[in-house]
N, C-alpha and C positions, 0 to 999 in steps of 0.2 A: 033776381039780380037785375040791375038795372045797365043797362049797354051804354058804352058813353057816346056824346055826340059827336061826329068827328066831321070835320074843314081842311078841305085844302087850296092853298092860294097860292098865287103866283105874286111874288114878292116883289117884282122891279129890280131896278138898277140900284144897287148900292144904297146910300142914301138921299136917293135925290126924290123918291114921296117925300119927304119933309120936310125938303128947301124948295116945295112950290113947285118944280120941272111939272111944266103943262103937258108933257107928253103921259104922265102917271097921274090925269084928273080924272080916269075912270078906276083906276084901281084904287085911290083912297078913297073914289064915291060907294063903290063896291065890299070892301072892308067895312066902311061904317055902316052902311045897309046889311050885311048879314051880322054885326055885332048887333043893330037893333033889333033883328030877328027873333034871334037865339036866345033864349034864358041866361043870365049872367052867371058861369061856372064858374064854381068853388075852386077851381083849381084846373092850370091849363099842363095839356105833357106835348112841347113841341119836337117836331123831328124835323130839322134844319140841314139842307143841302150843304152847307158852308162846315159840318165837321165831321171826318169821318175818323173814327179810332177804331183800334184792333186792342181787346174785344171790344165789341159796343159798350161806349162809355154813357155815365148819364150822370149829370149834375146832380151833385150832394151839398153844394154848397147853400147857406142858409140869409146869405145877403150877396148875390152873384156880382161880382162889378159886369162891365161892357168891352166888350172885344171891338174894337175900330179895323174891322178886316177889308178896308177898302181904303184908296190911294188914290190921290189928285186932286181931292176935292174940295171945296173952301173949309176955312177953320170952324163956321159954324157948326159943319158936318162930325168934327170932333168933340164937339159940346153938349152933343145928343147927351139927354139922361133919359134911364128908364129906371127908377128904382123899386122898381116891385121883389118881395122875398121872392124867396126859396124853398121848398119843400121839401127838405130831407126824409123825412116819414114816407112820402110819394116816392119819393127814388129809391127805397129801401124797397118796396113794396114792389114797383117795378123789375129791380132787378130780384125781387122772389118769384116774380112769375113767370121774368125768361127765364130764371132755370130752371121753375115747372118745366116749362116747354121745351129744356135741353139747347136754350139757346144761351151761351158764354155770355157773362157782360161784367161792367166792372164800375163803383163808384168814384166819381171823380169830385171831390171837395175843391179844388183851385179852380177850375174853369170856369170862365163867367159867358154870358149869353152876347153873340153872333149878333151881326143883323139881318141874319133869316128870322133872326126871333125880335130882335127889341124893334127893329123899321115898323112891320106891320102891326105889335103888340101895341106899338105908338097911338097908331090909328085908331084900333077897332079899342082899345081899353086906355086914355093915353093915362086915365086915372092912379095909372100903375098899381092896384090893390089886389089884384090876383097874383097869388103863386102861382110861378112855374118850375118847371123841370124839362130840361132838355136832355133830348136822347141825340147819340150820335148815328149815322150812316155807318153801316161795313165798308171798309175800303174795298172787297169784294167786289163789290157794286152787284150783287147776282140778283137778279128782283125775285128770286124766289126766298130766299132768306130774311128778304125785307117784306116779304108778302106774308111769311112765316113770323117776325115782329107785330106784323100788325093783329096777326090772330090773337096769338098772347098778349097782347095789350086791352084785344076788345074783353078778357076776364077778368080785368082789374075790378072789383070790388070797391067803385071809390063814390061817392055822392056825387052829382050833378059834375063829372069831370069833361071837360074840352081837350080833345086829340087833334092836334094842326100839325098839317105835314107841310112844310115853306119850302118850296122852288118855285119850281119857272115850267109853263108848259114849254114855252119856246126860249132856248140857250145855245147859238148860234153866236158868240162874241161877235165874228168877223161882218157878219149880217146884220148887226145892231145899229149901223152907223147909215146903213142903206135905205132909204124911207121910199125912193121910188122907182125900183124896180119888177117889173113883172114876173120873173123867176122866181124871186127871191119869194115875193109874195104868194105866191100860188104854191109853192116848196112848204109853205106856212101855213098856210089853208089849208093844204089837201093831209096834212098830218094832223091838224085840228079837228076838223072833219070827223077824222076816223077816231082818234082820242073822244071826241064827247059823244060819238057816236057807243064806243065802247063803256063808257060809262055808265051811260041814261040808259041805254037801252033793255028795256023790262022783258023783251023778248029772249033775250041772254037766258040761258040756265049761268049759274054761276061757274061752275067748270070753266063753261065757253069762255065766261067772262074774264075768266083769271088765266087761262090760257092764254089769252089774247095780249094781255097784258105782261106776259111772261115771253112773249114772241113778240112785243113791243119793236124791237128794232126791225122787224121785217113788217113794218106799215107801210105806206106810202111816204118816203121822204121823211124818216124816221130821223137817219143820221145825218142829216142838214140838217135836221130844227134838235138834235141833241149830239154833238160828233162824244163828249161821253153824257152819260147819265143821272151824272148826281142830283142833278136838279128834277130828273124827274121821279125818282125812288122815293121820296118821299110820298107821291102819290100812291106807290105800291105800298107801301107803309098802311096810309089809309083806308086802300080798300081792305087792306086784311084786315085793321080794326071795323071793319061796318061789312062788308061781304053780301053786299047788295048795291044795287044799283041806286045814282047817291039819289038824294027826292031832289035837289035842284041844282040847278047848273048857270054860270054866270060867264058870258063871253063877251071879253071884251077885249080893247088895243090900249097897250103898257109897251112904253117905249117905240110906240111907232110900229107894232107887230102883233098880231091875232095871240091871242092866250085866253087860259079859262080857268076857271075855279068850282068846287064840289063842296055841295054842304049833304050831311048825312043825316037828319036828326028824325 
């Protein structure tokens, strides 16, 4: 069986990667760097901070439109296309393997793809010719159920597939606007720190590792850089699909604030 390769990135604001905002010139250098990386998958399964459904839904639709889930921004930001299919086969396939694994979920044929999914897809693929398939977030928010996703996904039997879990190491609204502050920043750091610490680090048995990340909120300055979690779950997502310590790590400042990225391959 072959393991799929799994990414996770921290997405930016809204859609301002694509209208140029120089504060996201390291995060579109960093997407198109690990797109060149990586071997071009046959088929991407995103899991997007931006939709949680009861049960876990996952796109069945086989030409998804675009969801514009953000607000204020100029009209070009409503112009975005990403027209890449759908993979209905993938999402059938998916929802057989969470109920292998006893985990509920349900097809959703009308939902089209976020921009936790099309912003960054832009970047790293802007050629839109890979299928996707999105899965959603439990409103739970519980990272063990999401850690429990990511197992059963890493059994999917699929050729050469790409697993991206899209948030934000750091999701702080209120802090977003603050570029120079020293609390704010060190609040930012010292949770950084420990996050790619917890990652990379090879010394971990994996227990530890998933422990750690299950007790996520009792880091240092956890709940300043996430007051909730969605944005980071998707990470828990990932490590279930990969269950090792990821092989690189990419840190860098998006939006004026420390954040990082996991490739597994």
């Amino acid at each position: 069986m072959q393991y799929p390769k799994v990414f996770f990135l921290s997405h930016g604001g809204g859609p301002l990667p694509l209208l140029g905002d120089p504060s996201h010139t390291d995060m579109v250098e960093c997407l198109q760097v690990v797109a060149a990386k990586i071997k071009k998958p046959s088929a991407i399964l995103m899991i997007s901070a931006h939709w949680e459904a009861q049960p876990i839904s996952i796109t069945a639709h086989s030409s998804p439109p675009l969801i514009y889930d953000y607000y204020g921004f100029p009209e070009q930001a409503y112009q975005l296309t990403y027209p890449c299919a759908g993979q209905p086969q993938l999402a059938n396939l998916v929802q057989q393997t969470l109920r292998t694994h006893n985990i509920d979920s349900k097809l959703d044929s009308h939902r089209g793809f976020d921009h936790g999914m099309f912003v960054p897809l832009k970047i790293m693929y802007p050629q839109a010719d890979i299928p996707c398939v999105q899965i959603s977030l439990h409103p739970s928010l519980d990272p063990l159920l999401h850690i429990e996703v990511g197992k059963a996904l890493q059994s999917i039997d699929y050729d050469n597939l790409l697993i991206i879990g899209s948030g934000f190491t750091f999701h702080n609204m209120r802090a977003f606007g603050v570029t120079q502050s020293n609390d704010i920043n060190l609040q930012n750091q010292v949770f950084e720190n420990w996050l790619v610490n917890t990652i990379t680090d090879q010394t971990l048995t994996e227990q530890q590792r998933e422990q750690q990340l299950l007790a996520w909120y009792k880091a240092p300055a956890a709940r300043f850089n996430h007051p909730t979690e969605e944005h980071l779950l998707p990470l828990h997502v990932c490590y279930g699909a990969a269950m090792r310590a990821s092989s690189e790590v990419f840190e860098l400042n998006i939006a004026n604030k420390r954040a990082s990225m996991y490739l597994w391959q």
